[in-house]
N, C-alpha and C positions, 0 to 999 in steps of 0.2 A: 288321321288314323286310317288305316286299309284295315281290309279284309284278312289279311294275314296278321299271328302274335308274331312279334320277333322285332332285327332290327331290317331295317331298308337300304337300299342303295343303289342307285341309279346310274350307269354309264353319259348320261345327259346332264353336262356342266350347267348350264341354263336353269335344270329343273331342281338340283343339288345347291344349286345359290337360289331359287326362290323361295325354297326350302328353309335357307340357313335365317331369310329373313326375319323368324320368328313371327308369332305371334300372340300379340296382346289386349286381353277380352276390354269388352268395350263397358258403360257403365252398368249394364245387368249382370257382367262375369263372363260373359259371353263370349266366345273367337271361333270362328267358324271360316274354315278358307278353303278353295278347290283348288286343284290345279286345271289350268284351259291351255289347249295351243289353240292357235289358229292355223291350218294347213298344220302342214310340216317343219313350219320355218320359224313362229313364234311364240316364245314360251311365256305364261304370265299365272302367276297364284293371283288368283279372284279371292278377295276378300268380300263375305256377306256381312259377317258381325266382325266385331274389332277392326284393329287395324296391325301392320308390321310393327316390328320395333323400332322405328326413328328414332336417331340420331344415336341408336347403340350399337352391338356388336354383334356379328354371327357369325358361325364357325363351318365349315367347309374340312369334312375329315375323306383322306385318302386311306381305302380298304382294301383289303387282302379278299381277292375272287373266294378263296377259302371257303367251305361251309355254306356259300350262297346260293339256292338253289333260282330258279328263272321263276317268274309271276304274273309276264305281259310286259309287253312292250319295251323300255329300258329300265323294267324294275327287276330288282334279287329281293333275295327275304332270308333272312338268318336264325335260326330257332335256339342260336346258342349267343350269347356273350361274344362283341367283336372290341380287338383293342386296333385304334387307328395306327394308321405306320407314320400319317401326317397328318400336323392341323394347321388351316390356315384359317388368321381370322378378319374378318372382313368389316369394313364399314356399313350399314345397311342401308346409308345415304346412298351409296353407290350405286347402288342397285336399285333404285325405284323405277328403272326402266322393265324389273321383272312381277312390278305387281299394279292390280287397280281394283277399284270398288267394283261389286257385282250392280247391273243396272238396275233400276228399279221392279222392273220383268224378269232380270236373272234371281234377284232377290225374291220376289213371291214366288218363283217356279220352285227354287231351293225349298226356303222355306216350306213349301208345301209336300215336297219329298223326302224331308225329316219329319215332318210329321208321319206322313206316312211309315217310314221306317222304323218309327219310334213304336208306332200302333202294332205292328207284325212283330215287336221285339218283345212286345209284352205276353203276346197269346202264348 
């Protein structure tokens, strides 16, 4: 979930398939995943809590620039209803090159800046 309501969509294939891989909460209900590059060159969703959907399916939809306004770096943001012009769907075995576990350091840092944002959401 970003900062913006609406729909998403990113010019960056990589980022649009680690996306598609879904996520599912772990035994408290839980799914929490970031996305990370490293440099420029490699894309990967950090999963803290749950994990991807293995051995299911994810979808990969082609959008119309239409209605998308810019939000950083290779994201749009749509405040209106988008229908794809394509779908493709994908195996999410395939793709376990575009995610991994957050480390145990990535994990308390997280964790502790959901807390934090949790606490400023409430005032």
């Amino acid at each position: 979930m970003g900062r913006h309501l609406g729909v998403y969509a990113t010019s960056n294939r990589d980022v649009a398939l680690a996306f598609a891989l879904g996520g599912v909460a772990d035994e408290s209900g839980t799914c929490h995943r970031e996305m990370r590059t490293r440099g420029r060159a490699r894309v990967q969703m950090v999963f803290v809590r749950g994990h991807p959907n293995c051995g299911g399916k994810g979808y990969l939809y082609k959008l119309s620039s239409k209605g998308f306004r810019h939000v950083g770096g290779t994201q749009w943001v749509s405040d209106r209803a988008v229908r794809p012009l394509a779908t493709l769907e994908i195996n999410v075995d395939d793709y376990s090159h575009l995610f991994r576990y957050a480390t145990e350091q990535e994990r308390m840092r997280i964790e502790r800046e959901l807390k934090q944002k949790q606490r400023k959401q409430r005032r």
